[in-house]
C-alpha positions in Angstrom: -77.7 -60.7 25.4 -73.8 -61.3 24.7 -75.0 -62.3 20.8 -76.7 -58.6 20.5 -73.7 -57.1 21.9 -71.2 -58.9 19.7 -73.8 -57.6 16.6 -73.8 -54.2 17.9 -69.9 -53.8 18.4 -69.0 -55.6 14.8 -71.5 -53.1 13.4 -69.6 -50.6 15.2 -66.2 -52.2 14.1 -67.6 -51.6 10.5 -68.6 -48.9 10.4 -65.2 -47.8 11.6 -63.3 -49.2 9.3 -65.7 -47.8 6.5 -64.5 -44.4 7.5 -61.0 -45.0 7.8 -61.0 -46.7 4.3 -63.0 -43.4 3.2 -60.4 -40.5 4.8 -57.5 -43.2 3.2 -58.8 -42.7 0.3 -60.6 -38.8 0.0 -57.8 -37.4 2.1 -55.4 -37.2 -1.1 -57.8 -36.0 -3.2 -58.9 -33.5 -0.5 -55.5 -32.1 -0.1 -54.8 -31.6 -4.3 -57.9 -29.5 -4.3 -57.1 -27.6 -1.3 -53.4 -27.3 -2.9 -54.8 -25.8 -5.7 -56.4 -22.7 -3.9 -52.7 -22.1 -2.7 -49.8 -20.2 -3.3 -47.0 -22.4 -4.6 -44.6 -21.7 -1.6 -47.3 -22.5 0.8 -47.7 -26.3 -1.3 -44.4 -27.4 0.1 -44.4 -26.0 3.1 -43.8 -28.0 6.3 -45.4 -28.0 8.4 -48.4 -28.0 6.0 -50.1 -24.7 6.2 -53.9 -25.9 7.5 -55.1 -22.6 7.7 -54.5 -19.6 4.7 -56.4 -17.3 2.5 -57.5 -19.0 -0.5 -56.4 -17.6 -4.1 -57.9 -18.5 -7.7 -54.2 -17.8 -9.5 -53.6 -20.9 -10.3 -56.8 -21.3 -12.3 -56.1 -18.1 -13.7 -52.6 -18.8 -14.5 -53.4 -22.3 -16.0 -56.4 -20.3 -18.4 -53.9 -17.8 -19.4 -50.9 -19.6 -20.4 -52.4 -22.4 -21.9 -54.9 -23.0 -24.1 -56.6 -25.5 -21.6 -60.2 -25.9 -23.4 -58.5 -27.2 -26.2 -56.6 -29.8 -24.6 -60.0 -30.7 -22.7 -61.4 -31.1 -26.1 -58.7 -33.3 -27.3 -59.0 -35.6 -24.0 -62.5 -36.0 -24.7 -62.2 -36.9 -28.4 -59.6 -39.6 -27.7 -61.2 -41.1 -24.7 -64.5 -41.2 -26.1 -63.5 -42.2 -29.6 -60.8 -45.3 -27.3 -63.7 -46.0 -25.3 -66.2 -46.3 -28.3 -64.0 -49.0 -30.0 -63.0 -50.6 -27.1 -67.0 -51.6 -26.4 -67.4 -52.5 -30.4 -64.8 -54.7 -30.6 -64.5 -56.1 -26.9 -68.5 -56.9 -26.6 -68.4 -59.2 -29.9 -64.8 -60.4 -28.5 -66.2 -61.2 -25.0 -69.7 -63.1 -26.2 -67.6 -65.1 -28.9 -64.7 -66.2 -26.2 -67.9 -67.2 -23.9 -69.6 -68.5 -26.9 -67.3 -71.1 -28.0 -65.2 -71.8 -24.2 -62.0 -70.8 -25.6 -60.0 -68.4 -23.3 -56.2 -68.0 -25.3 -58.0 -65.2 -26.6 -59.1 -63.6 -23.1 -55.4 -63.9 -21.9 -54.0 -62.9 -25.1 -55.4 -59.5 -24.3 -55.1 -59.2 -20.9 -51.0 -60.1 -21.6 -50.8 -57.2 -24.2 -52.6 -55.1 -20.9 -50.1 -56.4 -18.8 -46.9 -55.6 -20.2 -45.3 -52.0 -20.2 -46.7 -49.5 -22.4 -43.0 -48.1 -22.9 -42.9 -51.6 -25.4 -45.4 -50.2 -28.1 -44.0 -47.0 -28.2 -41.3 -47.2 -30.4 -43.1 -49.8 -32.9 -46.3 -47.8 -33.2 -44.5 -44.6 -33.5 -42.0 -46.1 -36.7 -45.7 -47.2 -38.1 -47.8 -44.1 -37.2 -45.0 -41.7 -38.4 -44.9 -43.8 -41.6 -48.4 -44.1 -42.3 -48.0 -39.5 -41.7 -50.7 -40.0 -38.7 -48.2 -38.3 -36.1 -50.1 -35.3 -34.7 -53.2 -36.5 -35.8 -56.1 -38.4 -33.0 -56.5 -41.5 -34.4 -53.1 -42.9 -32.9 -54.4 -42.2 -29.5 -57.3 -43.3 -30.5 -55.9 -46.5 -31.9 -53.2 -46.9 -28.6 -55.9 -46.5 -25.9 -58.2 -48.8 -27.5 -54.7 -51.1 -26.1 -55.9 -50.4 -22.3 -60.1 -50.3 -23.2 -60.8 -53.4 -25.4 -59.2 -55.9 -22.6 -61.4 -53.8 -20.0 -64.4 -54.5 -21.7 -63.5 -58.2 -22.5 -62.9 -59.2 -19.2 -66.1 -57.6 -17.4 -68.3 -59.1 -19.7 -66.9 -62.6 -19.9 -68.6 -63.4 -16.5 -71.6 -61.6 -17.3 -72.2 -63.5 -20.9 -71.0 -66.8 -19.0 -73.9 -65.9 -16.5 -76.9 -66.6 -19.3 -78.1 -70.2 -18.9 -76.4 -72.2 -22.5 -80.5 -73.0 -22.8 -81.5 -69.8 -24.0 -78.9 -69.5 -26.9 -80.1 -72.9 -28.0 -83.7 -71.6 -27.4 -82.8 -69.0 -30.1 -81.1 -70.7 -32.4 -83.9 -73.6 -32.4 -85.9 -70.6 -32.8 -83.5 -70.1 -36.0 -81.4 -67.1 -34.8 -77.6 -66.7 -36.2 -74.8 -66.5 -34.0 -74.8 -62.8 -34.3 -78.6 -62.4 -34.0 -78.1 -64.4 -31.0 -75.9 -61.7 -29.7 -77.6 -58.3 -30.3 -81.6 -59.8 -29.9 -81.0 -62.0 -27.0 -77.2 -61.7 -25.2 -76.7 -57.6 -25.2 -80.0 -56.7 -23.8 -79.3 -59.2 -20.5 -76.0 -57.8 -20.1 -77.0 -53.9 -20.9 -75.4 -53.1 -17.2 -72.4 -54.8 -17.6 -71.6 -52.7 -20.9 -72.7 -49.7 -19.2 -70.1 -50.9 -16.2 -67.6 -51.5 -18.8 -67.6 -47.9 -20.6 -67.4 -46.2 -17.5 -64.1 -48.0 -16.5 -62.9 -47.8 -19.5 -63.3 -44.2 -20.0 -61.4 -43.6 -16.9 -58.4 -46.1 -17.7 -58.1 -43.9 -21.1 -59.2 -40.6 -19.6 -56.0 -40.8 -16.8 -53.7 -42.6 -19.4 -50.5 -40.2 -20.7 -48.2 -42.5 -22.0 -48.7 -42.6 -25.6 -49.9 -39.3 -25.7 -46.4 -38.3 -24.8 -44.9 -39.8 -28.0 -48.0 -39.8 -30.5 -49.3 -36.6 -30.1 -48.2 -33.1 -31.2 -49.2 -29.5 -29.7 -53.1 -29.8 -31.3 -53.6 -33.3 -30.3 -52.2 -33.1 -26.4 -54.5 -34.0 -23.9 -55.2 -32.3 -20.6 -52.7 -35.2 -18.5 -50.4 -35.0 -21.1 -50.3 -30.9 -20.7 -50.0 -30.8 -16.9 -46.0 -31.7 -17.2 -46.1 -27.9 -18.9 -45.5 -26.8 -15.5 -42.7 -29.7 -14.4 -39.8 -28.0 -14.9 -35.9 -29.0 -14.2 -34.9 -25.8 -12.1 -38.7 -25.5 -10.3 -42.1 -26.4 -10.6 -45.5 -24.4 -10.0 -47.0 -26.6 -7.7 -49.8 -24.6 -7.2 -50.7 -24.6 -11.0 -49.9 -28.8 -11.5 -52.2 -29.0 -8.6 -55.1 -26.9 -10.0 -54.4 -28.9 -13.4 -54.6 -31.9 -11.4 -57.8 -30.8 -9.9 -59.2 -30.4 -13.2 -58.5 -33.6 -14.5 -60.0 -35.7 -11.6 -63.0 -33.6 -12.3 -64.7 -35.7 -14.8 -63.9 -39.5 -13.6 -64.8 -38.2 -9.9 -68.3 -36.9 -11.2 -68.8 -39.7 -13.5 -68.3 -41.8 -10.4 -70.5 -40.1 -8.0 -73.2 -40.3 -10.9 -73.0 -44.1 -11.4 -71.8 -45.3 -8.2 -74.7 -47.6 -7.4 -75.0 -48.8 -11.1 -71.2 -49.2 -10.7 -71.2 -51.4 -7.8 -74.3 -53.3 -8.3 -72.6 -54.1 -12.0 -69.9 -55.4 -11.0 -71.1 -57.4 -8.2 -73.7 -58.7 -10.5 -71.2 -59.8 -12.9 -68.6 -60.9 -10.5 -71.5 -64.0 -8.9 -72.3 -66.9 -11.2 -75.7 -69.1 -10.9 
C-alpha cells in the first residue's frame, strides 16, 4: 500500500515540476507576444498592464517602415545556405573523426565555437572587404557556417560511433571505399541524426546577429540584425521590437513544434551508446 502511494505522489511530484519547467520557460515567450499587441507605454508599465485592448500597430508600423519581407528573405538565404554547408562539410568531418578515432579535430571545432565571435570580426571583415564581398551573402554564409559545422560534427560523432566497427569491415570486405562506405552504408543509419542536426543548426544561425552586424549592408540584413532599427539612444518602440521579436521566434518555434518528437527521440538516440 505505502509503495503505490509513494508511485502515485512521485508521479504527482512530476508532473508538477513538468509544469513549472513549462510556465519557466513559455511565460517569456508568452509575454513578448502579448507585448506585441500593446501600445508602447503600456510595455513598461508597472505594474504590468494584465488586462488592455489589443492593437495591430506595431505590425503595421514594422510593415510600413521597413521593408520586412526582404530582410525575411535574406534570413532565410543565409541560414539555409550556413545550414546547407554546415551538414556537407560536418557529416564527412564527423564519420572521418569517428572513422579513424582521432578527436584534435572534434575539439578543434568546438574551440573555434567556443571562443567570442567579436574575435573573427575584424579578420574576416579586412579579408571579405578585400576580396569586395562586403554587402554581398556569402560572408554570412561563410561566418555562420562558424556556429553550424561544429553543431553537426558533434551530434553525429555519437551517432556514427554507435554503428558496430563490423559492418564497415563487412563493406569494405565486400570492396566498398571509405567514402562508399559512408553514403551506402553510414548516412542511411544515421538519417535522424542529420535530420536532428539541421534543425539545430538552422536555429543556432537563424537567431545569430553578430556578424551580420559587421558583414552585411542594407540588402543583405537579416530580420535579427533589423530589429535594433527600433533601439534608439533617446527611446525605443517597445511595442514594435517586440512585434519584430515575435516574428522572429516564429519560424524556430514552429520548426520545433513540427519536429519535437523526431527532435527528442534524435537526440536521445544519439546521446545512448550499445
Amino acid at each position: 500500500m505505502s509503495s503505490t502511494l509513494s508511485a502515485a505522489w512521485a508521479r504527482r511530484l512530476n508532473t508538477l515540476q513538468l509544469v513549472l519547467v513549462g510556465i519557466f520557460l513559455l511565460a517569456p515567450v508568452v509575454w513578448m507576444v502579448l507585448a506585441s499587441f500593446k501600445q508602447s507605454s503600456d510595455v513598461i508599465a508597472y505594474p504590468p498592464t494584465l488586462l488592455f485592448t489589443p492593437t495591430i500597430e506595431n505590425y503595421r508600423a514594422l510593415i510600413e517602415t521597413t521593408p520586412f519581407l526582404s530582410y525575411a528573405v535574406n534570413s532565410i538565404i543565409v541560414t539555409v545556405g550556413s545550414t546547407t554547408l554546415g551538414i556537407v562539410f560536418g557529416v564527412p568531418a564527423a564519420f572521418v573523426i569517428s572513422w579513424t578515432r582521432v578527436s584534435w579535430p572534434a575539439v578543434l571545432t568546438l574551440a573555434a565555437r567556443m571562443v567570442p565571435g567579436a574575435l573573427f570580426l575584424l579578420p574576416w571583415y579586412i579579408l571579405f572587404r578585400n576580396l569586395g564581398m562586403i554587402g554581398s551573402y556569402w560572408p554570412l554564409i561563410l561566418s555562420h557556417a562558424v556556429i553550424t559545422m561544429p553543431i553537426v560534427i558533434w551530434i553525429l560523432l555519437p551517432y556514427f560511433d554507435g554503428i558496430p566497427r563490423s559492418i564497415y569491415e563487412a563493406a569494405q570486405v565486400d570492396g566498398c571505399s571509405v567514402t562508399r562506405v559512408l553514403w551506402r552504408i553510414a548516412l542511411p543509419l544515421v538519417g535522424s541524426g542529420v535530420a536532428i542536426a539541421a534543425i539545430l543548426a538552422f536555429v543556432f544561425s537563424w537567431n545569430f546577429f553578430l556578424f551580420v552586424l559587421v558583414l552585411s549592408t542594407s540588402d543583405t540584413k537579416t530580420m535579427i540584425a533589423a530589429s535594433f532599427n527600433f533601439v534608439g539612444e533617446g527611446s525605443t518602440r517597445w511595442g514594435v521590437l517586440m512585434a519584430v521579436a515575435t516574428l522572429i521566434a516564429l519560424p524556430p518555434l514552429m520548426l520545433a513544434m513540427v519536429v519535437q518528437r523526431w527532435l527528442v527521440a534524435g537526440l536521445t538516440l544519439g546521446a545512448v551508446k550499445g
